[in-house]
C-alpha positions, 0 to 999 in steps of 0.5 A: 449051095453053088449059089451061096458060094458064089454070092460069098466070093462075091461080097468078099471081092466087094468087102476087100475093096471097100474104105472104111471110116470111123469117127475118131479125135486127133492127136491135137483133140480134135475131132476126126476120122480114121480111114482103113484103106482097102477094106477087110483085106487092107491092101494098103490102097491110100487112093481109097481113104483119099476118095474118102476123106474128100467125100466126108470133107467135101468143100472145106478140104481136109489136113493128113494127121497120120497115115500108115500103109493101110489106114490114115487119120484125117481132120476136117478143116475150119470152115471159119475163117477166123478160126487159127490154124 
């Protein structure tokens, strides 16, 4: 029983600093994600979701199009150069 209790705490302690993302459309309609900062706790670390949305990104970089104290909504940026901004 000691065991279980342990392994609990410890996937709460994981789960709390962990930044989730879901795909999701922006405001302009295009597609998306929604970051939550901090895991199931939200304890409003933005430093995850930008670690985040720089993996998700990568090279092209990304554009902020919400953010709150907990959570932002980034957008992928062209990879064409030609496209408009």
């Amino acid at each position: 029983m000691k065991k279980f209790l342990l392994l609990s705490a410890l996937l709460s302690l994981v789960a709390g600093c962990s930044t989730t993302a879901d795909p999701t459309f922006t405001a302009s309609g295009k597609a998306g994600y929604r970051l939550i900062c901090g895991g199931a706790f939200g304890n409003g670390d933005l430093g995850g979701c930008y670690e985040k949305a720089g993996q998700l990104c990568a090279e092209q970089g990304y554009r902020i199009q919400q953010t709150s104290v907990s959570s932002m909504i980034i957008e992928c940026r062209d990879t064409d150069p030609d496209s408009a901004k």
